[in-house]
TORDO-395819 format. One record per residue (C-alpha): residue in one letter; x, z, y. Coordinates in steps of 0.05 Angstrom, whole numbers. Each point is the difference from the previous one (the first is absolute). Layout:
BEGIN
R   res     east       up    north
R     A        X        Z        Y
...
END
This chain:
BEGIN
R   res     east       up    north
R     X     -320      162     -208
R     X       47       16      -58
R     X       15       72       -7
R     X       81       -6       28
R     X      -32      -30       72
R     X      -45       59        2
R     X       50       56      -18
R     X       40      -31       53
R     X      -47        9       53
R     X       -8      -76       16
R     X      -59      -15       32
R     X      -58      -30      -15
R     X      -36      -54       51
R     X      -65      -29       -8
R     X      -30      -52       45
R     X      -54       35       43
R     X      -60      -49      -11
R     X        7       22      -67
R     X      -50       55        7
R     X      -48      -36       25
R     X       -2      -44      -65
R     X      -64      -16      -23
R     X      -11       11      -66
R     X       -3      -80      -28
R     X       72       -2       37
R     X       -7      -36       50
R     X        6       35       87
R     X      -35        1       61
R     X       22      -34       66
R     X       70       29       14
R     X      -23       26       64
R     X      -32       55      -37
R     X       61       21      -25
R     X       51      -16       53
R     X       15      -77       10
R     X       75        5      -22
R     X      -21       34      -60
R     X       61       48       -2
R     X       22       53      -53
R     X      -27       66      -16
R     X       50       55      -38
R     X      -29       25      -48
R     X       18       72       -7
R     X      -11       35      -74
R     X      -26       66       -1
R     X       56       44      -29
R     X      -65       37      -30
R     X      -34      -59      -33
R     X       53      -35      -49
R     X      -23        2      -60
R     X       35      -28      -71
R     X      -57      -32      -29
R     X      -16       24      -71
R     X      -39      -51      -34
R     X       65      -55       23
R     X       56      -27      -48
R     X       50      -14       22
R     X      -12       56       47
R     X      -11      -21       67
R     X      -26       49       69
R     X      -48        1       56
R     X        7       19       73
R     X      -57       14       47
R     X       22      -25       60
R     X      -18        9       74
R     X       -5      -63       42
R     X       41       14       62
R     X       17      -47       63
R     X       69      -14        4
R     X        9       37       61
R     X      -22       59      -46
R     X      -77       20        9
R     X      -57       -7      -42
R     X      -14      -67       -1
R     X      -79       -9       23
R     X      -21      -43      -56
R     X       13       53      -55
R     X      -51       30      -35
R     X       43       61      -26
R     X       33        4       75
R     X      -80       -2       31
R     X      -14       54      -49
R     X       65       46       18
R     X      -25      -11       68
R     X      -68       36      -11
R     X       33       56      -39
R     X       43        5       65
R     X      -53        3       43
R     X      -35       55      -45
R     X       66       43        4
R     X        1        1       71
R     X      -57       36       -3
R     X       31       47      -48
R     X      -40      -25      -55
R     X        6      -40      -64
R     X      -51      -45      -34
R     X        0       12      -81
R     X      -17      -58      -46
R     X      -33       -9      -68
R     X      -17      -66      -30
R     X      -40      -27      -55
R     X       18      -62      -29
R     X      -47      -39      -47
R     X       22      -61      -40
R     X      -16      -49      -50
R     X       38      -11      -68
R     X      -11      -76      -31
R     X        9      -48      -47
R     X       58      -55       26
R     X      -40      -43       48
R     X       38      -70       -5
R     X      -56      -38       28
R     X      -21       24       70
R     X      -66      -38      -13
R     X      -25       41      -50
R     X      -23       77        8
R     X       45       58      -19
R     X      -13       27      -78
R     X       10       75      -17
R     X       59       -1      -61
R     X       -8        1      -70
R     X      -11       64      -18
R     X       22       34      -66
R     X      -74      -16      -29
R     X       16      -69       21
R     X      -62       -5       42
R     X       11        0       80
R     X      -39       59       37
R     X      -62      -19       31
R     X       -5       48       51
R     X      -17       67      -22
R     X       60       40      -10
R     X      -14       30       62
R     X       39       69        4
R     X        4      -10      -76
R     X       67       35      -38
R     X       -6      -51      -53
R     X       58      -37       -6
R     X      -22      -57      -43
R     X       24      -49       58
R     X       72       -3      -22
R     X       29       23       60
R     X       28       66       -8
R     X       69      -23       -7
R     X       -6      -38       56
R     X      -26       68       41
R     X       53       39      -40
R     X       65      -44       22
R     X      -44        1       75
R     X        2       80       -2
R     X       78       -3      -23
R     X       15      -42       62
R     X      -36       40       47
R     X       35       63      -18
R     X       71      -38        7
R     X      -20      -19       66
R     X      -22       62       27
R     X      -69      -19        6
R     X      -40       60      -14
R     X      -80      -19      -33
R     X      -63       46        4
R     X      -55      -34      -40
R     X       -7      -67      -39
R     X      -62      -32      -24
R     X      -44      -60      -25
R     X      -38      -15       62
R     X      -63      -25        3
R     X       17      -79       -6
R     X       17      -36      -61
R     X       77       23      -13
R     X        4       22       60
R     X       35       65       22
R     X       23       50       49
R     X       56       49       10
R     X        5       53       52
R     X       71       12       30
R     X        1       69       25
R     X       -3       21       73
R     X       51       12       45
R     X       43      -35       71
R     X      -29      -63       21
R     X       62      -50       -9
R     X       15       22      -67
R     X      -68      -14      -25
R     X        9      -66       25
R     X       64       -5      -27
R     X      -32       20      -69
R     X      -56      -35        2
R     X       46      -72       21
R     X       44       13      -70
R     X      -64       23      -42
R     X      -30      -67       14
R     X       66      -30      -14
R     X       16       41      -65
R     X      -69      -12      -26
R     X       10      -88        5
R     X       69        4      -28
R     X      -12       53      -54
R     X      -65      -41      -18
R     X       34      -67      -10
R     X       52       40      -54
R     X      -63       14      -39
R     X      -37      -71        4
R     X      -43       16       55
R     X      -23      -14       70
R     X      -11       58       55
R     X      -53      -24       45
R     X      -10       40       71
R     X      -40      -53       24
R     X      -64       40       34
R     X      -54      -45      -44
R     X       40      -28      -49
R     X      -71       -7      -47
R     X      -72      -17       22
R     X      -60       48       -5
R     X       59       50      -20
R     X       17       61       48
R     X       69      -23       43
R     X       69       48        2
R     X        8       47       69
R     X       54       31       34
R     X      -35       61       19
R     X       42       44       55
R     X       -7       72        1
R     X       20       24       61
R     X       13       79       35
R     X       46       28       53
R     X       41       47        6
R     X       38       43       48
R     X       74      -14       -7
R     X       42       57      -22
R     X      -62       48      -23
R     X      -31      -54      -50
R     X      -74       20       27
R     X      -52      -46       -4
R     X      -26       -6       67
R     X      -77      -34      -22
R     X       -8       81      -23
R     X        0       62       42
R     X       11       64      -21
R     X      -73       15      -23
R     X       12      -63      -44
R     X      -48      -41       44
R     X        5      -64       34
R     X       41      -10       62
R     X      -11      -36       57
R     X       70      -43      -24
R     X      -37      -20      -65
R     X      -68      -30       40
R     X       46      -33       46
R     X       48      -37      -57
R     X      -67      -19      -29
R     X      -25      -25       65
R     X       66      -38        7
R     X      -10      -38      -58
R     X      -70      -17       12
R     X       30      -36       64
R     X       50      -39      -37
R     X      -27      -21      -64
R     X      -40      -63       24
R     X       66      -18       39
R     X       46       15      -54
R     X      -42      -35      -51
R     X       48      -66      -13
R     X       68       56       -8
R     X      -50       42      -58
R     X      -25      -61      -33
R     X       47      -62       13
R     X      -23      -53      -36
R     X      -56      -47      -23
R     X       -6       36      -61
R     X       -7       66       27
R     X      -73      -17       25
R     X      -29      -12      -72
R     X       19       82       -6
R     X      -31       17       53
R     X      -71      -40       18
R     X      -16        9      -78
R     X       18       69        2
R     X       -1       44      -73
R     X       17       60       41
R     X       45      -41       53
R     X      -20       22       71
R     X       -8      -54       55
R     X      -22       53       44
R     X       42       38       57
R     X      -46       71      -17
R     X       18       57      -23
R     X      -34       52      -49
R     X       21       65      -39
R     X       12      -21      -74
R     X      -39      -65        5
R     X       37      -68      -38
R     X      -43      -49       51
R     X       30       24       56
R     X       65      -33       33
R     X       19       67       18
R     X       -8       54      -56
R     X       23       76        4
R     X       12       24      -66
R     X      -20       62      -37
R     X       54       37       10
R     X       21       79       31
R     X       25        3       68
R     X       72       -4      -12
R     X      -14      -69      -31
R     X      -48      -30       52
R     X        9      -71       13
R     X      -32      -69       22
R     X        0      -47      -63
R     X        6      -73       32
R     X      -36      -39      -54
R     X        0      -86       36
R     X       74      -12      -22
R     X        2      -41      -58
R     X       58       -3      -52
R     X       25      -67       34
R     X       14       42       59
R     X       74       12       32
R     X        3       67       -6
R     X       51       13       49
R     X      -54      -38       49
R     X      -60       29      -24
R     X       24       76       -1
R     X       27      -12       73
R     X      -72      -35       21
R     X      -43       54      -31
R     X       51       62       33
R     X       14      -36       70
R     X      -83       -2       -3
R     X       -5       73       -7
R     X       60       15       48
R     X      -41      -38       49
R     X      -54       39       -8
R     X       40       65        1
R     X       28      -23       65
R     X      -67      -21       29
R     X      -38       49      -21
R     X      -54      -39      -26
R     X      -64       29      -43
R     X      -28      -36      -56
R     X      -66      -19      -15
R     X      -53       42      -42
R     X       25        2      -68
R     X      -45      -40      -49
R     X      -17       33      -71
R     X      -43      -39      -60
R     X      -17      -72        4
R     X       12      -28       70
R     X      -17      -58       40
R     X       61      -17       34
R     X       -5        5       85
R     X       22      -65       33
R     X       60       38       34
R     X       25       26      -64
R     X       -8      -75      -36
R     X       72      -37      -20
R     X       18      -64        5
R     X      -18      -43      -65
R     X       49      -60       -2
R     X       72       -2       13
R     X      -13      -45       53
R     X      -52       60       32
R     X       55       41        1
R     X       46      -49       24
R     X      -33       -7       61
R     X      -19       74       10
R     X       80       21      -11
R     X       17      -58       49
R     X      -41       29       54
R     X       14       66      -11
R     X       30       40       58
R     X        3       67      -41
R     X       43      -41      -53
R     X       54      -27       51
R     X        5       69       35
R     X       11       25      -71
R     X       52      -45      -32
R     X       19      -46       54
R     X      -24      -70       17
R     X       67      -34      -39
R     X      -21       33      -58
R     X      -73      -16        0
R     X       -9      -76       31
R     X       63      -10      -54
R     X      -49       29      -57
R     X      -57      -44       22
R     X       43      -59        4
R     X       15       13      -77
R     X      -60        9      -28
R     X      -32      -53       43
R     X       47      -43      -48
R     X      -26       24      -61
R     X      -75        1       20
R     X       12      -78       19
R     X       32       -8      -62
R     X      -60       29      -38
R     X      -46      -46       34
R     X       49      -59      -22
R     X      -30        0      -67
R     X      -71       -8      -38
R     X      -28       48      -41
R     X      -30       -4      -69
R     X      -56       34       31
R     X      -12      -50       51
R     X        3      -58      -54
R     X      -37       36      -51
R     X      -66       18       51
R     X        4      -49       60
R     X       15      -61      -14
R     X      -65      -15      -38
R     X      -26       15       68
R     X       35      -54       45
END
């Protein structure tokens, strides 16, 4: 929209299949989405416009809420279903706070989608093999590609705890720091944003793709999640002794219920299965543990004014509007229900059968189409519309052959 329409207040329509685009472009049946396919307004949040730094010309970005035309939320919106759970929180008189971790991969321009993603050129002009893993060096040539990253960040209000080299080759991770649920998916949306535009500026290709290299760890999402009690700030998984309450079991029981159901919302696509059934510290597990990486669930080291469940499943392709809303509307239910979790598991586990995840996107498919807790929880619009989508792209998937199936099984017809 050019800048005189929005000043003006003119408003903005969209289609309203449009959100239930899969990601190759094309749309499931329109009954999914209403059969006229009429407009949604979309409504920019007077709190998310942002002038975006690394632009020129200069040009600006609105998060917008998708709203019916008759004014309400409209179903299909991942930021509305996630404004919805924060709702529900509040009438409790409580607020869910947010931290996320966002890991990432920083490549060589990938022309050819048939051959594998290459590290850059660094400054020794060699490519790193893999073992600048939480390394300062800075032989990679990319601080000025970090350092223009950092200057954006600050101009749009997006405030960073700590950066690293993660454990994958060029592969990294930067914390955003903690706080209300819908700015840290606001934050998290333009991070991922900021990061692809800034990197294209500099040569480069940002890849949040969960298992963007083989035999190499994948990129998470992980969710850090606490409550609070509106108006006195207190974290309601402590008591006063600084021990765990009753609320804390109970949001950890809650997400032991959902996570099998919600599996397909933290890891949506085909992709997001390498991550997590060759796991390098990627939990396919709905258990919990204190200060244990295998675990789906992990509770942090941390003092009582800081305890929280750490969601670790989402992977870096994940909405984050839809997974921050899955893993706190699983916890609410749990709040709500008042449901105990399992005995938490410490060391090396074998996973219990109730506690396993779906493996394949078409697994979870299945489990998030028959799931009751999931249609009670975000409505059955929102999730036969969902399933509808990404029954698109998993059809699309199986549209094509493999090098791997060439390379190993066709000497065996």
């Amino acid at each position: 929209m050019s800048a005189e329409g929005f000043l003006e207040g003119r408003r903005l329509q969209m289609a309203r299949g449009v959100l239930l685009q899969c990601i190759m472009g094309g749309y499931p049946p329109a009954r999914f989405y209403g059969s006229d396919d009429g407009d949604l307004a979309l409504v920019a949040d007077p709190q998310q416009i942002h002038r975006l730094p690394w632009s020129h010309p200069p040009r600006a970005l609105a998060i917008c809420d998708a709203d019916e035309l008759s004014g309400e939320s409209s179903p299909l919106s991942t930021r509305g279903q996630l404004k919805a759970v924060i709702a529900r929180y509040a009438a409790l008189g409580l607020a869910p706070v947010v931290a996320t971790e966002l890991e990432f991969f920083v490549f060589a321009p990938n022309p050819d989608p048939s051959q594998p993603f290459l590290p850059p050129m660094g400054l020794d002009g060699r490519r790193e093999d893999g073992q600048s893993a939480f390394s300062i060096n800075s032989n990679n040539g990319l601080r000025p590609f970090f350092t223009e990253v950092y200057e954006c960040m600050a101009a749009l209000g997006l405030p960073r705890d700590t950066f690293m080299h993660e454990m994958g080759v060029s592969q990294f991770e930067i914390n955003l720091l903690h706080g209300d649920a819908l700015l840290l998916a606001d934050q998290t949306f333009l991070f991922k944003h900021l990061l692809k535009e800034v990197a294209l500026k500099h040569g480069l290709t940002v890849v949040c793709m969960a298992k963007p290299l083989a035999r190499t760890p994948g990129s998470s999402m992980h969710i850090h999640q606490s409550v609070v009690e509106l108006g006195s700030g207190r974290n309601v998984f402590s008591d006063d002794a600084g021990e765990p309450t009753a609320t804390f079991r109970h949001f950890i029981g809650g997400q032991q219920a959902g996570m099998a159901d919600f599996t397909a919302l933290f890891a949506p696509n085909v992709n997001s299965y390498h991550r997590l059934c060759h796991p390098f510290a990627s939990p396919n597990n709905a258990c919990w543990s204190h200060d244990n990486r295998s675990a789906g669930l992990r509770i942090p080291a941390s003092a009582p004014v800081a305890r929280r469940v750490e969601n670790r499943l989402p992977g870096a392709d994940a909405n984050p509007y839809l997974a921050i809303a899955a893993s706190l509307a699983a916890g609410l239910h749990g709040i709500e229900s008042r449901l105990e979790p399992g005995p938490a598991i410490q060391g090396e586990f074998e996973v219990p059968e109730n506690l396993s995840l779906p493996c394949t996107l078409h697994a979870a498919l299945e489990r998030l189409k028959r799931s009751h807790l999931a249609k009670e929880l975000f409505g059955s619009e929102f999730i036969e519309g969902y399933v509808a989508s990404k029954t698109l792209e998993l059809t699309s998937f199986f549209d094509e052959i493999t090098p791997w199936e060439r390379r190993v099984l066709a000497a065996q017809a």
